[in-house]
BAGURO-980577 format. One record per residue (C-alpha): residue number from 1; x, y, z; residue in one letter. Coordinates in steps of 0.02 Angstrom, whole numbers. Layout:
! BAGURO-980577
{i NUM, X X, Y Y, Z Z, aa A}
...
! end
This chain:
! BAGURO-980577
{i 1, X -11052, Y 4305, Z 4533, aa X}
{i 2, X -11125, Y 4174, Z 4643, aa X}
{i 3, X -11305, Y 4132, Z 4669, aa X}
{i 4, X -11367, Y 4056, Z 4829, aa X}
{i 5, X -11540, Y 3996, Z 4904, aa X}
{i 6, X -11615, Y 4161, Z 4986, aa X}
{i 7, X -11717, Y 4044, Z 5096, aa X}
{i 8, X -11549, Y 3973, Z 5200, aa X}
{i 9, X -11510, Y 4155, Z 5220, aa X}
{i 10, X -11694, Y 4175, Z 5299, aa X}
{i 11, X -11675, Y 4047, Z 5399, aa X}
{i 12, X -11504, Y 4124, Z 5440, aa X}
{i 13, X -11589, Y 4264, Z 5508, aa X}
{i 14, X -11729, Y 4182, Z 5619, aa X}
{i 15, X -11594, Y 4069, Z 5691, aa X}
{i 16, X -11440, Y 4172, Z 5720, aa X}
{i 17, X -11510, Y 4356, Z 5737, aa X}
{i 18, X -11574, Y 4359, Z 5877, aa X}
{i 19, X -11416, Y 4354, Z 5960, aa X}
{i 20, X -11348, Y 4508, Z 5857, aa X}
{i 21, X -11495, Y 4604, Z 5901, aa X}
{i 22, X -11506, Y 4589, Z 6114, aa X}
{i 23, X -11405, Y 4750, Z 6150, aa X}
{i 24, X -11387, Y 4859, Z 5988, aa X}
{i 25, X -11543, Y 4952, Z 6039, aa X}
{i 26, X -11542, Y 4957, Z 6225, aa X}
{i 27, X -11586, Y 5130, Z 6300, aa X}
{i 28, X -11601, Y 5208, Z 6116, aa X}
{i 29, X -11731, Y 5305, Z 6047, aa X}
{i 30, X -11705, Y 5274, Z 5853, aa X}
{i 31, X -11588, Y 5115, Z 5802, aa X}
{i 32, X -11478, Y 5149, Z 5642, aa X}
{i 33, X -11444, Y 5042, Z 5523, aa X}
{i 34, X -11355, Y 5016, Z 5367, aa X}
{i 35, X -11364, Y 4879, Z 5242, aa X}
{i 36, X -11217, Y 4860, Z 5120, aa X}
{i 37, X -11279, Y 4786, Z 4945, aa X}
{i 38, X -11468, Y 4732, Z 5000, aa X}
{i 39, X -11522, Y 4712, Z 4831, aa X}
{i 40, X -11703, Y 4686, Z 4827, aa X}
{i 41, X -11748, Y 4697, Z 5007, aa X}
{i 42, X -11799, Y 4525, Z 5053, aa X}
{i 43, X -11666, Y 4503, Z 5196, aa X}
{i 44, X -11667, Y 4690, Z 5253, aa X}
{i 45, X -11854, Y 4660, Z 5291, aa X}
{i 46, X -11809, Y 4505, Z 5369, aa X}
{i 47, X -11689, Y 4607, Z 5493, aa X}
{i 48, X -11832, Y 4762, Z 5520, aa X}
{i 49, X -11944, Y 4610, Z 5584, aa X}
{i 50, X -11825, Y 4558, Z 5702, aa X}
{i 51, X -11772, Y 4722, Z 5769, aa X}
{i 52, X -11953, Y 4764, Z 5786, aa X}
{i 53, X -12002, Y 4631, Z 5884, aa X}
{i 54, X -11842, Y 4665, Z 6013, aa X}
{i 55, X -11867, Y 4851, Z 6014, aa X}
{i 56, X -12067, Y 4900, Z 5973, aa X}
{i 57, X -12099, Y 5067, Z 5927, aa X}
{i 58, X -11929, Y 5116, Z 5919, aa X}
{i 59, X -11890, Y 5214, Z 5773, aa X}
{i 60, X -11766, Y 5123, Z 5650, aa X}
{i 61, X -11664, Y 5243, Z 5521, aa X}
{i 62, X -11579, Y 5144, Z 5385, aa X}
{i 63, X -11468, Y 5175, Z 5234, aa X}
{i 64, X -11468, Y 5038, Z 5100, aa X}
{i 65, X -11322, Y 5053, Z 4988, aa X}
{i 66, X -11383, Y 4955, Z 4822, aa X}
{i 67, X -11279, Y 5023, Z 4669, aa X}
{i 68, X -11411, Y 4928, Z 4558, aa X}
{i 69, X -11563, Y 5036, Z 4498, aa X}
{i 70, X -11656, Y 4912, Z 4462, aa X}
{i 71, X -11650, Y 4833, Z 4614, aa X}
{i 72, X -11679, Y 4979, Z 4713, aa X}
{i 73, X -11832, Y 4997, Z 4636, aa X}
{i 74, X -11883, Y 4834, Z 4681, aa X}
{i 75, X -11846, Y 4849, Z 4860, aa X}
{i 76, X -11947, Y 5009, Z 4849, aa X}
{i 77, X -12092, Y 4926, Z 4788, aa X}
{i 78, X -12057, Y 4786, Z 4916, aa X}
{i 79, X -12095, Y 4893, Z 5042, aa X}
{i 80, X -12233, Y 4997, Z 4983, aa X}
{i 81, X -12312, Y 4821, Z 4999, aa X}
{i 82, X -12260, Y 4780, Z 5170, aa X}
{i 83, X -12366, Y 4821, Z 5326, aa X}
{i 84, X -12297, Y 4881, Z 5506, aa X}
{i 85, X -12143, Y 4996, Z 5425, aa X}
{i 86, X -12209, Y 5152, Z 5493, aa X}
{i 87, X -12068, Y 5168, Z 5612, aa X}
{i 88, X -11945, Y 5139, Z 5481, aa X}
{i 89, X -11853, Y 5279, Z 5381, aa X}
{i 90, X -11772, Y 5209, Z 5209, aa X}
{i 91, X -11627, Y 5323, Z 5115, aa X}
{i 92, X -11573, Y 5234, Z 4981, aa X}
{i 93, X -11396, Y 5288, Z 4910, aa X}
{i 94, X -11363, Y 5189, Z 4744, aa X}
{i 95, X -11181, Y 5190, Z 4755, aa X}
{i 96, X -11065, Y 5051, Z 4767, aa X}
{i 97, X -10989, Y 5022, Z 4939, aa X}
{i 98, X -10815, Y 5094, Z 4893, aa X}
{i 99, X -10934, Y 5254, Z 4821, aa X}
{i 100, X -11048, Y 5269, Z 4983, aa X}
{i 101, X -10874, Y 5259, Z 5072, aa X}
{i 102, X -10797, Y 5435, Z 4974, aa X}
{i 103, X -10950, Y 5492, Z 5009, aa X}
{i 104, X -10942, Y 5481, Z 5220, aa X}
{i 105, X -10755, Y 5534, Z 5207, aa X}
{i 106, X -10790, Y 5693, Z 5099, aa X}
{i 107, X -10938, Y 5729, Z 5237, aa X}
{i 108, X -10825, Y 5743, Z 5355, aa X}
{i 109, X -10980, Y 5718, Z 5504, aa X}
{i 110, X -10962, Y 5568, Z 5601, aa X}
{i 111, X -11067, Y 5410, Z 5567, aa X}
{i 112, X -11115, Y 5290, Z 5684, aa X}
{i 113, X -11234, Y 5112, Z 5657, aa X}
{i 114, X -11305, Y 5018, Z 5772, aa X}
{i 115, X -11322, Y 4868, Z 5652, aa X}
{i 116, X -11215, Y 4856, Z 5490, aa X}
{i 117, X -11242, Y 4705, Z 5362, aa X}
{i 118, X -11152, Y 4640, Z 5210, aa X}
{i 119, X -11249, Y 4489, Z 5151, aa X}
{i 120, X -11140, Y 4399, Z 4997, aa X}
{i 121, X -11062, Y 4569, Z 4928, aa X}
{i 122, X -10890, Y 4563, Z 4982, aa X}
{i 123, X -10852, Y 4441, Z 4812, aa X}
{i 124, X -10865, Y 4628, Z 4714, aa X}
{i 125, X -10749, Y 4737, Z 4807, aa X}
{i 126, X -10563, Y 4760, Z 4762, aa X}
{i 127, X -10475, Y 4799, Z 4928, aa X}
{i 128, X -10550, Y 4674, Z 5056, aa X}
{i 129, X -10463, Y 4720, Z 5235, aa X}
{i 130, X -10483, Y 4905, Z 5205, aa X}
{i 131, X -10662, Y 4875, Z 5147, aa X}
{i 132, X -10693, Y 4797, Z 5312, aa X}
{i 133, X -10612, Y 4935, Z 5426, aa X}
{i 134, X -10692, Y 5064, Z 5347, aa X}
{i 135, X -10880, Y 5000, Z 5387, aa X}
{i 136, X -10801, Y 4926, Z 5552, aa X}
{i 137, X -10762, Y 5108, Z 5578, aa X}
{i 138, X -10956, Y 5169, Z 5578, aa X}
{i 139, X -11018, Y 5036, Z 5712, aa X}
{i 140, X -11054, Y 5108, Z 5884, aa X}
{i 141, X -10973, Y 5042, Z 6022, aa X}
{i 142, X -11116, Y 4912, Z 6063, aa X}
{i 143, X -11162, Y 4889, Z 5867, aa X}
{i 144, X -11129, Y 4721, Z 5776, aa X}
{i 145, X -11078, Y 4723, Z 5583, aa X}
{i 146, X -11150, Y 4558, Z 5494, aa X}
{i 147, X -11048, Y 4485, Z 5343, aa X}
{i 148, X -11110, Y 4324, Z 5273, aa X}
{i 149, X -11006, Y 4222, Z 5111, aa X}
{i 150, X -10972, Y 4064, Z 5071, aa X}
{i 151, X -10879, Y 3933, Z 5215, aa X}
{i 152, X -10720, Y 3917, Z 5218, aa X}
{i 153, X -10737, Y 3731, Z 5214, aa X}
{i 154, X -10864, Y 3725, Z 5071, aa X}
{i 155, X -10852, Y 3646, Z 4933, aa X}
{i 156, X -10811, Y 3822, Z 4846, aa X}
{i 157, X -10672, Y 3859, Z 4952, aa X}
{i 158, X -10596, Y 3684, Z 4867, aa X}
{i 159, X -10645, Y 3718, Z 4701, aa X}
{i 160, X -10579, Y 3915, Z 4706, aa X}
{i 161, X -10403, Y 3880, Z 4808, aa X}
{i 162, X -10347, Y 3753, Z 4692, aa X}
{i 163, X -10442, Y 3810, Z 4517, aa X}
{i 164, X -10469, Y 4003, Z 4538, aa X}
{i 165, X -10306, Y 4049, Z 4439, aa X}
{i 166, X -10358, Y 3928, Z 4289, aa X}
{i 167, X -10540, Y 3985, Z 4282, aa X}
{i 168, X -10603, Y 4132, Z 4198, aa X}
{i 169, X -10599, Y 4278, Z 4344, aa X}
{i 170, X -10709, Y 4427, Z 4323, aa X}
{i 171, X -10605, Y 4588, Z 4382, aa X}
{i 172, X -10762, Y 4624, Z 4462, aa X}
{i 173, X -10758, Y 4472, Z 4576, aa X}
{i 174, X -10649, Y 4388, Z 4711, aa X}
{i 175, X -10650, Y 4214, Z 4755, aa X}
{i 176, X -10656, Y 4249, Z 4947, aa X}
{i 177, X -10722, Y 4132, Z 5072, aa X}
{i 178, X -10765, Y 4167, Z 5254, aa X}
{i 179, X -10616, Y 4094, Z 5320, aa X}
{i 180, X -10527, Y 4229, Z 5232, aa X}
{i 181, X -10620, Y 4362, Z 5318, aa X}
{i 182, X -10613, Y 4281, Z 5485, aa X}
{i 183, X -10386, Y 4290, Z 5449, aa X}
{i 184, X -10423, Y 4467, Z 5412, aa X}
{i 185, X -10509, Y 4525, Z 5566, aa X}
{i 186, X -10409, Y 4395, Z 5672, aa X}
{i 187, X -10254, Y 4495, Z 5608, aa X}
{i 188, X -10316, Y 4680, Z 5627, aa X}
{i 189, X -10371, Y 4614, Z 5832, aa X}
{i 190, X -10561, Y 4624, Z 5785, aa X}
{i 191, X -10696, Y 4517, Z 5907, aa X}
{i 192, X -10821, Y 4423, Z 5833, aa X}
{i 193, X -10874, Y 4270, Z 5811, aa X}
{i 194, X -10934, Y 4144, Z 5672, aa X}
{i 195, X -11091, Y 4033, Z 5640, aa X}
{i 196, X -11091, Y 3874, Z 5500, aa X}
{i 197, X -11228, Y 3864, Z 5399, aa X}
{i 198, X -11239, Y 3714, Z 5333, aa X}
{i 199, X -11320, Y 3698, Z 5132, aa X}
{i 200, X -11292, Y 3574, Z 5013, aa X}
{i 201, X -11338, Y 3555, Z 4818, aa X}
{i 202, X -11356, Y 3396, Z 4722, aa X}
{i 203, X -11249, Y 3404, Z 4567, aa X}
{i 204, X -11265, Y 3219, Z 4522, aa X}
{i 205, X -11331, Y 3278, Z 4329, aa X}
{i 206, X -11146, Y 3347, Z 4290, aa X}
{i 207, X -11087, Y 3187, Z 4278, aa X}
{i 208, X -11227, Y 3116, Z 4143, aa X}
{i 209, X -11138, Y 3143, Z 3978, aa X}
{i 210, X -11226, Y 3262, Z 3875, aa X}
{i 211, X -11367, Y 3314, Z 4021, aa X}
{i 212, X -11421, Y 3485, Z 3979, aa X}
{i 213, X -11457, Y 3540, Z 4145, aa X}
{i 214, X -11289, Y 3465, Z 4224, aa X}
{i 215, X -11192, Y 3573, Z 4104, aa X}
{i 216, X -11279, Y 3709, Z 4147, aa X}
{i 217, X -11247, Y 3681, Z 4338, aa X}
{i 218, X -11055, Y 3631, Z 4294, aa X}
{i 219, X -11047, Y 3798, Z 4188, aa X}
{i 220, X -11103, Y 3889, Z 4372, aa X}
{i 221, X -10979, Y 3785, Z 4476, aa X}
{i 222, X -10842, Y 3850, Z 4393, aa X}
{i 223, X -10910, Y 3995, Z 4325, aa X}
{i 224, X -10866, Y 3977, Z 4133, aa X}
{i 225, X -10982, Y 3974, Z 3986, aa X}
{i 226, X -10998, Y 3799, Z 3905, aa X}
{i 227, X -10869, Y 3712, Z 4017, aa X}
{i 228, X -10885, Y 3556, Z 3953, aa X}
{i 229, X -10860, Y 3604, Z 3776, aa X}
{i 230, X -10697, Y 3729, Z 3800, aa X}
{i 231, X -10603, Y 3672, Z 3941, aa X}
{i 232, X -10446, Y 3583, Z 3904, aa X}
{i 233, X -10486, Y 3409, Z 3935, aa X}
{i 234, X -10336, Y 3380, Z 4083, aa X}
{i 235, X -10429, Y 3540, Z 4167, aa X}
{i 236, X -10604, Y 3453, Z 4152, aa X}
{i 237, X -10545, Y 3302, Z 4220, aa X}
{i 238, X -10474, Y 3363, Z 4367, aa X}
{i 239, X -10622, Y 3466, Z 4416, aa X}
{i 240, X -10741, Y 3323, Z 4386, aa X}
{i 241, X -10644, Y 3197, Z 4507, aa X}
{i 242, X -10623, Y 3344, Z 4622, aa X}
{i 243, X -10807, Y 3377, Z 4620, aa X}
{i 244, X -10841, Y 3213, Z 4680, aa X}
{i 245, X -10694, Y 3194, Z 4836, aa X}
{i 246, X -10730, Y 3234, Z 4994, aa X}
{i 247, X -10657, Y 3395, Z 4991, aa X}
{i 248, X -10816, Y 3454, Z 4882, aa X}
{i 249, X -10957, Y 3335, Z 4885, aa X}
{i 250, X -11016, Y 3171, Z 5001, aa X}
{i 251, X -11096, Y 3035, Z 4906, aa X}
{i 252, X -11291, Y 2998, Z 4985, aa X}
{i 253, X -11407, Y 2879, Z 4915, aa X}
{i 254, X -11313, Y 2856, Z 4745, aa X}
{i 255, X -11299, Y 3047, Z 4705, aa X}
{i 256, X -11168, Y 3168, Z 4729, aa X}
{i 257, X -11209, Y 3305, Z 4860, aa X}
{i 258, X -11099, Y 3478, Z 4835, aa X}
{i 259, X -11059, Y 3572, Z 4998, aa X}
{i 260, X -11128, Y 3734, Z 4980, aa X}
{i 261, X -11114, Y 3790, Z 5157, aa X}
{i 262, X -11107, Y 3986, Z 5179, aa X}
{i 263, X -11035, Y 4057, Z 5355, aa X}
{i 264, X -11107, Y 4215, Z 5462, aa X}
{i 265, X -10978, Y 4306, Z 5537, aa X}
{i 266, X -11021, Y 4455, Z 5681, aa X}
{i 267, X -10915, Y 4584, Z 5716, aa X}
{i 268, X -10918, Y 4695, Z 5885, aa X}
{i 269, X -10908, Y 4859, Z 5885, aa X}
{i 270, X -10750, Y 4930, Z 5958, aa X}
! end
């Protein structure tokens, strides 16, 4: 649905993880772990690193749920590529989360993670809150669960709460923000606690008339083919002054700055 820089989600990791990963492995012998929609790999590796470096030579079992094959595949090759795994044993279930989720419940054997992560997925499931107490569910009592989407204060967040019912919606897709997961597990009496990470995207070119790469970007924003070209002009207007308020962009050196912050929230285990 939404495409973000996988560098700010590095650097998401390196800054923030640390404190996720202090206790989840203290006095254990293998660390499990379960990544929910890792795509390609990049960020799970990230996260081995980092649990390596707190726990060496501790064995690490992981389950990536991916339903993509394609990028399974490439997060197999990823690692086939990557030294110091040894320690690390990969099952790869390609099955959607709600899939994976039948899947534990038919088992009927009780699951438990030390680490649980769901990096920019929860756009593509249909029932949120019970989406989120299910994988809550599988944490040991010391794990942390790891959800990262968009701020609530971002720039999307405007765009989505005031447009989302007049642009095109896949039924695939939610416009969700982090603030809406943080009223979830404030309502259901879940700790945790939530990081800012501040991003921001220069969208100056959708306001040059007939700039191919600004309608391109605008087409993104709001997530319709061609915006510019079949919107109905009152809609248009309104989402190109919105763009530019305060609510979605800042103005810096003559160009107009979107705020594409995303949020990390952590969950504690029960």
């Amino acid at each position: 649905m939404w495409s973000f820089n996988l560098r700010l989600l590095l650097v998401c990791a390196y800054r923030h993880l640390s404190y996720v990963f202090l206790s989840i492995g203290d006095g254990k012998s293998v660390i499990n772990v379960l990544g929910v929609g890792s795509g390609s790999g990049e960020i799970d590796l990230k996260i081995f690193s980092k649990i390596q470096a707190r726990y060496p030579g501790v064995a690490i079992n992981t389950d990536i749920v991916e339903p993509s094959p394609e990028q399974i595949l490439s997060y197999k090759e990823r690692v086939a590529k990557t030294p110091g795994l040894e320690n690390i044993n990969f099952i790869w279930n390609k099955k959607t989360s709600i899939e994976f989720e039948l899947q534990v419940k038919e088992e009927k054997t009780e699951r438990k993670y030390d680490f649980i992560h769901m990096i920019q997925m929860l756009y593509y499931v249909k029932d949120v809150p019970a989406t989120l107490r299910f994988f809550r569910s599988l944490l040991a009592a010391d794990g942390k669960l790891l959800i990262i989407l968009v701020s609530g204060s971002s720039g999307w967040s405007t765009l989505w709460k005031k447009y989302g019912s007049r642009l095109p919606l896949n039924d695939l897709c939610l416009y969700i923000t982090a603030g809406d997961i943080a009223d979830i597990l404030s309502s259901e009496g879940a700790k945790y606690q939530c990081y800012e990470l501040p991003s921001d995207m220069d969208i100056t070119e959708c306001f040059i008339d007939g700039d191919h790469n600004g309608d391109l970007l605008l087409d993104f924003l709001t997530e319709t083919c061609d915006f510019n070209k079949n919107a109905p002009p009152e809609l248009r207007e309104e989402i190109m002054q919105d763009l530019r308020s305060p609510g979605c962009s800042s103005m810096k050196n003559g160009k107009v700055i979107f705020n594409n912050n995303l949020s990390a929230i952590v969950v504690d285990g029960d």
